[in-house]
BAVEXGU-489879 format. One record per atom (N, C-alpha, C): x, z, y. Coordinates in steps of 0.1 Angstrom, whole numbers, padded with zeros to 4 digits, always signed. Layout:
N
XZY
...
end
This chain:
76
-0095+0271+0033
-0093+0257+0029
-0082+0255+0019
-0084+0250+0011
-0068+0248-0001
-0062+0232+0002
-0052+0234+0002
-0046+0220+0006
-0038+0215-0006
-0032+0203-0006
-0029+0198-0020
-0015+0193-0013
-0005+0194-0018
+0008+0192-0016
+0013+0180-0023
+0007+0174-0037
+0015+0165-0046
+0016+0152-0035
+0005+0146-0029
-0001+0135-0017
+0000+0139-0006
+0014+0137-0002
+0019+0140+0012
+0011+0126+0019
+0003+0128+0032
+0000+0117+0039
+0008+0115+0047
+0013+0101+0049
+0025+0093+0060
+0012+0083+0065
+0021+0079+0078
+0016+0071+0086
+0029+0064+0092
+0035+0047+0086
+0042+0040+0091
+0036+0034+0108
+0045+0039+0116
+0036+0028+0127
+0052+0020+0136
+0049+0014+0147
+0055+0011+0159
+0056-0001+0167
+0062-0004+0174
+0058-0017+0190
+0054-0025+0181
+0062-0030+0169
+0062-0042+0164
+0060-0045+0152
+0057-0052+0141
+0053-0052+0127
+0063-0051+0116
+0072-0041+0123
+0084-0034+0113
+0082-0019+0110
+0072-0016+0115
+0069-0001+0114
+0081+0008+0110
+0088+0012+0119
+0102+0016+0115
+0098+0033+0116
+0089+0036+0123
+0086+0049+0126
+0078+0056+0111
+0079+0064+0112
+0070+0073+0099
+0068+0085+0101
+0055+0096+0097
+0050+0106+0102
+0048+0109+0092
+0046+0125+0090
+0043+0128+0075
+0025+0141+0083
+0020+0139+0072
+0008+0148+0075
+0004+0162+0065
-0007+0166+0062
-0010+0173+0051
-0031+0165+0047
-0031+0174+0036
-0042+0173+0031
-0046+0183+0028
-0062+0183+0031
-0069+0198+0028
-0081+0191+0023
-0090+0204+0017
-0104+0198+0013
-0110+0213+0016
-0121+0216+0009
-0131+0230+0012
-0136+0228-0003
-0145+0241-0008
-0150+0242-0021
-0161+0250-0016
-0170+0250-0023
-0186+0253-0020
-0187+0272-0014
-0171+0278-0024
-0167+0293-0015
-0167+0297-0002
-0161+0284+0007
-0158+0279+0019
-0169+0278+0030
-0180+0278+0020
-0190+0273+0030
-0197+0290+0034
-0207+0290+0041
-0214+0303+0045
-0225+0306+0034
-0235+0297+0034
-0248+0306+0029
-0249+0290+0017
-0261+0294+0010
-0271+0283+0003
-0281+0280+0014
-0285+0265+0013
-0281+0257+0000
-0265+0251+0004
-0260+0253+0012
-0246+0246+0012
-0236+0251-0001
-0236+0263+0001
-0228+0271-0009
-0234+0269-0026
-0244+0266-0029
-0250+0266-0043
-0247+0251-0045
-0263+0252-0056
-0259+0238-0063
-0262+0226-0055
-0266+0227-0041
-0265+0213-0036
-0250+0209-0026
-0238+0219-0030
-0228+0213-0022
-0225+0204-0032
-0215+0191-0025
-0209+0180-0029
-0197+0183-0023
-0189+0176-0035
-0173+0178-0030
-0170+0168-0023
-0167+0174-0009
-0160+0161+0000
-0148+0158-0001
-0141+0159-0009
-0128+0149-0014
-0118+0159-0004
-0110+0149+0001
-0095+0152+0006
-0096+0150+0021
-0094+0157+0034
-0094+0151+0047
-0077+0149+0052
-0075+0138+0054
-0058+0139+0055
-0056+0136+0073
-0047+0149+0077
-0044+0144+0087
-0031+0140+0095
-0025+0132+0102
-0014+0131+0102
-0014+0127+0122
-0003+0139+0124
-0007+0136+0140
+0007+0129+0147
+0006+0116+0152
+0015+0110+0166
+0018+0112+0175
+0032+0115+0178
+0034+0121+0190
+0040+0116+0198
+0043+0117+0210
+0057+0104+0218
+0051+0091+0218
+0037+0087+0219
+0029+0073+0218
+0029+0073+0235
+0037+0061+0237
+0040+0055+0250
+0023+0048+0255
+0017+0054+0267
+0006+0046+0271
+0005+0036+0274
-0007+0024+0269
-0013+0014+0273
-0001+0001+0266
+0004+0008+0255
+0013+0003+0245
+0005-0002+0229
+0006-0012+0223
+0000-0017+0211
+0008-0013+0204
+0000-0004+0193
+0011+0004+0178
+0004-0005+0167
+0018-0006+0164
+0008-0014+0145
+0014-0004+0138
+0002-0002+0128
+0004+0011+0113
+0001+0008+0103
+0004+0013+0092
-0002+0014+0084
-0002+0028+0075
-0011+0031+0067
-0010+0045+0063
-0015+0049+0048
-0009+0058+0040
-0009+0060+0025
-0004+0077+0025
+0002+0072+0011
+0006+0087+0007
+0023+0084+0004
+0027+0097+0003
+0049+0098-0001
+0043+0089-0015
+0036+0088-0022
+0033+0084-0036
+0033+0072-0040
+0028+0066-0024
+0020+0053-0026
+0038+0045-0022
+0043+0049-0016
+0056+0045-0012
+0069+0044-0026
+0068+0054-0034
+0080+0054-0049
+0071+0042-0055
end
């Protein structure tokens, strides 16, 4: 999988609509190499873009989180 470093994925969240918390994630994608055989591997792969994932930890149960979520990029 090759991952892309310039679009760091964040995820602001917490109790209240101040989102004071912040997460940072990565991003990966796959290229048609990636895959096993044809037709996946040939000319009918499609690039699936970017999958970003960004994981929460310390989420207090049966608690309402407000988030919202972007890139380090989308933040300068």
């Amino acid at each position: 999988m090759c991952f892309s470093s310039d679009k760091t994925p964040i995820v602001l969240y917490g109790l209240d609509k101040s989102l004071i918390k912040m997460k940072e994630g990565i991003s990966k994608t796959y290229s048609a190499s990636d895959m096993c055989n044809n037709p996946a591997a040939g000319v009918r792969f499609h690039d699936p873009g970017y999958i970003h994932d960004v994981l929460l930890t310390d989420l207090k149960p049966s608690m309402t989180y407000y988030y919202s979520y972007g890139s380090t990029e989308a933040r300068t």
